[in-house]
C-alpha positions in Angstrom: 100.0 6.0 14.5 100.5 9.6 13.6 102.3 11.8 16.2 101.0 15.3 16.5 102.3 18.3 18.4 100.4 20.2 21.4 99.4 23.0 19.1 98.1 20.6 16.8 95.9 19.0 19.3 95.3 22.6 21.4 93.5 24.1 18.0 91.6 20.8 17.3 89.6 20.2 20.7 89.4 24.0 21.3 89.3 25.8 17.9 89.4 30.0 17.5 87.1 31.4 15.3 85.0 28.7 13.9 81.5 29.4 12.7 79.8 32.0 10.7 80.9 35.7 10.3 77.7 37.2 9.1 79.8 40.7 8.0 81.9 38.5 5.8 82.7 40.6 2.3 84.8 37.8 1.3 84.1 34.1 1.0 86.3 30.7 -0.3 85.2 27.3 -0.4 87.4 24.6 -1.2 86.5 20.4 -1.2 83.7 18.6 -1.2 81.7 16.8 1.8 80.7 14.0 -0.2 84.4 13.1 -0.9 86.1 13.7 2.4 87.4 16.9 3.1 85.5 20.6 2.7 86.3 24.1 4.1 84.4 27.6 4.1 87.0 30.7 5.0 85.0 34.2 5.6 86.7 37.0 6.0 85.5 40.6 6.9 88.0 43.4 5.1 88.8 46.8 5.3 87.3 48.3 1.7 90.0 50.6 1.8 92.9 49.5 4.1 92.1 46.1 2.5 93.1 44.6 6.4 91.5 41.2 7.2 89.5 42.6 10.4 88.0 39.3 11.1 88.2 35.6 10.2 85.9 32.8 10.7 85.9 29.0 9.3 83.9 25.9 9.2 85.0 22.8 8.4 84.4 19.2 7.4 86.9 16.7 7.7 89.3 15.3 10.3 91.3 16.5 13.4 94.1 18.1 11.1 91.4 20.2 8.5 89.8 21.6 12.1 93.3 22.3 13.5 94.9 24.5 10.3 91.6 26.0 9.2 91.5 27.7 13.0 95.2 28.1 12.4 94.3 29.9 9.3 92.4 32.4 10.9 94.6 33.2 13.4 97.8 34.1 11.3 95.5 36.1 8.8 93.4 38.5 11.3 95.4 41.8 11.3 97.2 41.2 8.3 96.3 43.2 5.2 95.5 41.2 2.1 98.3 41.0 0.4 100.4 40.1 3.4 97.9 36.8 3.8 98.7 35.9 0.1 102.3 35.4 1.4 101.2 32.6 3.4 101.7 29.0 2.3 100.5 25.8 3.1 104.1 25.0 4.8 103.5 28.3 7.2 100.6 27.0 8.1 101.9 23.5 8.6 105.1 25.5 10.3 102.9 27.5 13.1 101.0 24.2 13.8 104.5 22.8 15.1 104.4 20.9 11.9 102.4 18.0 10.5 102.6 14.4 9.4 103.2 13.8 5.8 100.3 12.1 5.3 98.0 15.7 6.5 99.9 17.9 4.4 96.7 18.2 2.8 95.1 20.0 5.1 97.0 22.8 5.4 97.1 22.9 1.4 93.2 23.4 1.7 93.5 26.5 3.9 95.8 27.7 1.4 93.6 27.4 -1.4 90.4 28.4 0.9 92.5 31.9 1.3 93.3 32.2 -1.9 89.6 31.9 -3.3 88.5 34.6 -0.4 90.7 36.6 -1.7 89.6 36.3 -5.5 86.1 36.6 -4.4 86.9 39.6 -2.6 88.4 41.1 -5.7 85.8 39.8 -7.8 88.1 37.7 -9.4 86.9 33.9 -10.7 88.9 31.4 -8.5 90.8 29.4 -11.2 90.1 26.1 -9.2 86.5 25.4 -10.5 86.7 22.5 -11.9 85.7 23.7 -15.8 86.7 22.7 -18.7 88.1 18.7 -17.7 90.6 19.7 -15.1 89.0 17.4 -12.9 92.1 14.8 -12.3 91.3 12.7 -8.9 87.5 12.2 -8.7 88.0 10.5 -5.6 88.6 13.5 -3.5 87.6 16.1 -6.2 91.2 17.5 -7.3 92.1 19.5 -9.5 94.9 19.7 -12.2 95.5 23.5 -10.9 96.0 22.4 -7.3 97.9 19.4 -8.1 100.2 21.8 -9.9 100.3 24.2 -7.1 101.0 22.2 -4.5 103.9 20.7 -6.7 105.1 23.8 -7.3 105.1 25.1 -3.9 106.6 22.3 -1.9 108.9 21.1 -4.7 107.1 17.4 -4.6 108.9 14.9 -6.8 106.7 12.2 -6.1 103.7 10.4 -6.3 103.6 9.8 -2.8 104.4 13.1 -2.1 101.6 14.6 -4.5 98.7 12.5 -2.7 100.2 13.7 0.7 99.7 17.3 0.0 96.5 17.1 -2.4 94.8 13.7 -1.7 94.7 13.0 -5.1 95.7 9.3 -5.7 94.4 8.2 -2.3 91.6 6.2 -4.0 91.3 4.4 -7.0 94.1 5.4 -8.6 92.8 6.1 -12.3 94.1 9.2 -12.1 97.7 7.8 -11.8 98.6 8.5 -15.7 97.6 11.8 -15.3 99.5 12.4 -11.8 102.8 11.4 -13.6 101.9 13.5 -16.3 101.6 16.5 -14.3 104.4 16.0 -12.0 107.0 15.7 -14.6 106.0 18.5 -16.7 105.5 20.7 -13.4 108.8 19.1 -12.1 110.4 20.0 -15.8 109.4 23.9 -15.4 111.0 24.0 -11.7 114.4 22.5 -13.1 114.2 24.9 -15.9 114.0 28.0 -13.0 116.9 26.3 -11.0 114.6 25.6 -8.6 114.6 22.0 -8.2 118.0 19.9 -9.2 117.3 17.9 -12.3 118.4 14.1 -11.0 115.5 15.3 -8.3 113.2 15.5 -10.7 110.4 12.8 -11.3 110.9 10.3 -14.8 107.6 8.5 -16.0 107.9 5.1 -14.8 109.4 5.6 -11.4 106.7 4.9 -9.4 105.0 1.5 -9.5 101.1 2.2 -9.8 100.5 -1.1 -8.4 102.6 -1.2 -5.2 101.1 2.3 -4.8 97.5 1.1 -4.8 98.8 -1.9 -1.9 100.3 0.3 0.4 97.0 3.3 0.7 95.2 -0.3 0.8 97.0 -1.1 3.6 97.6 1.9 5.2 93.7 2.6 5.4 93.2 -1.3 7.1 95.8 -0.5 9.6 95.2 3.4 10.7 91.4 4.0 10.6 91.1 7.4 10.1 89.0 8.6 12.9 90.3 6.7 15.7 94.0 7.4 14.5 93.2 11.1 14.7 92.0 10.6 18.3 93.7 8.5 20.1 97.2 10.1 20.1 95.3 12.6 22.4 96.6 12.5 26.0 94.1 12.1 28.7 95.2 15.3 30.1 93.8 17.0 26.8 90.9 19.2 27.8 87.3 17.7 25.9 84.8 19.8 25.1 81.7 20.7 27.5 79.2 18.4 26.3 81.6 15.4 27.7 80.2 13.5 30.8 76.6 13.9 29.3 73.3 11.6 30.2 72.4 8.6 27.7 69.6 11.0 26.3 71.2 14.3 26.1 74.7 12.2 24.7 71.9 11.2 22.0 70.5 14.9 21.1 74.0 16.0 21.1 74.6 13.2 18.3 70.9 14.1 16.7 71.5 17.7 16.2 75.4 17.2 14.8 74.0 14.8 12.5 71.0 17.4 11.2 74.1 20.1 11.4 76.1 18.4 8.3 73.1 17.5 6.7 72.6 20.8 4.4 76.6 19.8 3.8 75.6 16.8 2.3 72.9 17.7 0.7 74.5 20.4 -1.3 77.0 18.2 -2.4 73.8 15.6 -3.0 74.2 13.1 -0.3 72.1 12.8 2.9 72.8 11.4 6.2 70.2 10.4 9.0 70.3 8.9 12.3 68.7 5.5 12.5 70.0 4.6 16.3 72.8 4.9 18.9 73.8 1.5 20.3 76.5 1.7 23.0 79.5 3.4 21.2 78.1 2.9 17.6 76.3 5.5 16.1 73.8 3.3 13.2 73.4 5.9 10.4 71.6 5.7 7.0 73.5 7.1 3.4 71.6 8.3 0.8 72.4 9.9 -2.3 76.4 10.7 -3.2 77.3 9.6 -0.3 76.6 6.3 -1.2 78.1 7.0 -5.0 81.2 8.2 -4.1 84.4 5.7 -4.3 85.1 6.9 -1.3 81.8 7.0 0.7 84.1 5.8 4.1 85.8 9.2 4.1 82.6 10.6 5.1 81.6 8.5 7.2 84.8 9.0 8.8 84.1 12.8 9.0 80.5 12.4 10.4 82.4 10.0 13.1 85.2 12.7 13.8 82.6 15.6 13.8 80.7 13.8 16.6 83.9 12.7 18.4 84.8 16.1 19.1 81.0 17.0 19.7 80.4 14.6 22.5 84.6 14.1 23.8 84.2 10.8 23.9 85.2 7.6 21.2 82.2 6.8 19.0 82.0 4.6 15.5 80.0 5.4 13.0 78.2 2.3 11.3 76.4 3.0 7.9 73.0 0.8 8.2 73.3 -2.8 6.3 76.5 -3.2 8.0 77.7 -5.3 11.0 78.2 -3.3 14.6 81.0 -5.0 16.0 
């Protein structure tokens, strides 16, 4: 069971600054719903002071993604934009209280949601768009430029390490040639800058692709990811207002969070509807990419977190065909 701090749990049940900003001059979307994780950072600057004078965010994906893209916000607003580009994935982690290795990767993804606002701002081309093969973890959609970022900026010398902070290598593991390939020439370059000590430094063939594969296995069999996020929660934890609803309005509140992602979903060319709400379980239908994806259960797990924190109370979400139990 992961252990998170109060902030951590302050910013996910009562996020600041989430939803549209309509005045936003400066957009960056980073992830993809259909393979698990997906944020949307808008900014409104100064044209001439270049000062971020607001920030909003939206989010898919678990407890952690909510919690460091409102973070996010709050650390930029204020700042000019060059004092935002100073900000890295470990400040974010760092203002949170910190968070466990294994959601590292969400604070990456407000990292590389700021960076792309700021690009689009300039009207610069974000160099994380996927072109030309750089494609590495089709999984969770990552790229060889953020896998080399986020090496580069946390000093990661593992393979462990490089799924913790991107994600990439959580799945099926295919990309795990490539992920050894990167990290040692990456690892190489930070030795060369007497950055990183060179018996630190990762050597093909010191990770065990197979014993890898075994323990995400097992790690995803014993922590489910959406009841794992919740349930370190204290009792004492304030839960949003639609908690303590009727059986019918509990069910419109599921209805219209469902038709909420849907656009999401369909962008990334998956759907979602509601088929029926029995009890705790929430019977839903997958269509499209959702379906495709190796890793169709990290969505449903961000459907199930989404409504979670909608209702304030512990739901499951059960794609239709399988057994509610």
């Amino acid at each position: 069971m992961w252990d998170y701090t109060d902030k951590v749990k302050e910013y996910f049940f009562n996020p600041k600054n989430a939803g549209v900003l309509t005045e936003a001059n400066a957009v960056g979307e980073v992830g993809a719903i259909a393979c698990g994780d997906a944020l949307k950072l808008m900014l409104s600057v100064d044209p001439e002071t270049e000062v971020i004078l607001d920030a909003r965010f939206q989010t898919f994906g678990c407890g952690s993604a909510i919690a460091s893209s409102s973070a996010l916000t709050d650390m930029i607003i204020g700042k000019t934009l060059a004092e935002a580009m100073n900000i890295t994935n470990q400040d974010i982690a760092d203002f949170l209280g910190g968070l466990p290795p294994e959601k590292m990767h969400c604070s990456v993804m407000g990292y590389e949601a700021l960076q792309a606002a700021v690009a689009n701002f300039r009207g610069e081309t974000w160099s994380d768009d996927h072109e030309e093969g750089a494609l590495v973890c089709k999984c969770f959609g990552v790229d060889e430029g953020m896998i080399e970022r986020a090496i580069k900026m946390n000093k990661l010398t593992s393979i462990e390490a490089v799924t913790d902070y991107t994600k990439a290598g959580g799945g099926c593991l295919t990309c795990f040639d490539k992920l050894e390939e990167i990290l040692v020439r990456v690892n190489a370059e930070l030795v060369a800058e007497s950055l990183l000590p060179e018996h630190e430094a990762y050597r093909v063939g010191a990770a065990d692709r197979q014993k890898i594969k075994e323990k995400t296995k097992a790690a995803k069999q014993q922590q489910p990811p959406v009841l794992v996020e919740i349930s370190p929660l204290a009792p004492s934890s304030p839960l949003p207002p639609s908690a303590g609803l009727t059986n019918l309005q509990r069910i419109r509140v599921i209805e219209q969070a469902i038709e909420e992602m849907r656009p999401f979903l369909r962008k990334d060319g998956g759907d979602c509807e509601l088929v029926d709400v029995d009890g705790s379980n929430v019977l839903v239908n997958l269509s499209g990419a959702c379906v495709g994806c190796q890793m169709a259960g990290v969505t449903i797990s961000g459907i199930q977190e989404r409504l979670i924190a909608k209702l304030g109370t512990p739901i499951r979400v059960v794609p239709v065909g399988r057994t509610a139990h």
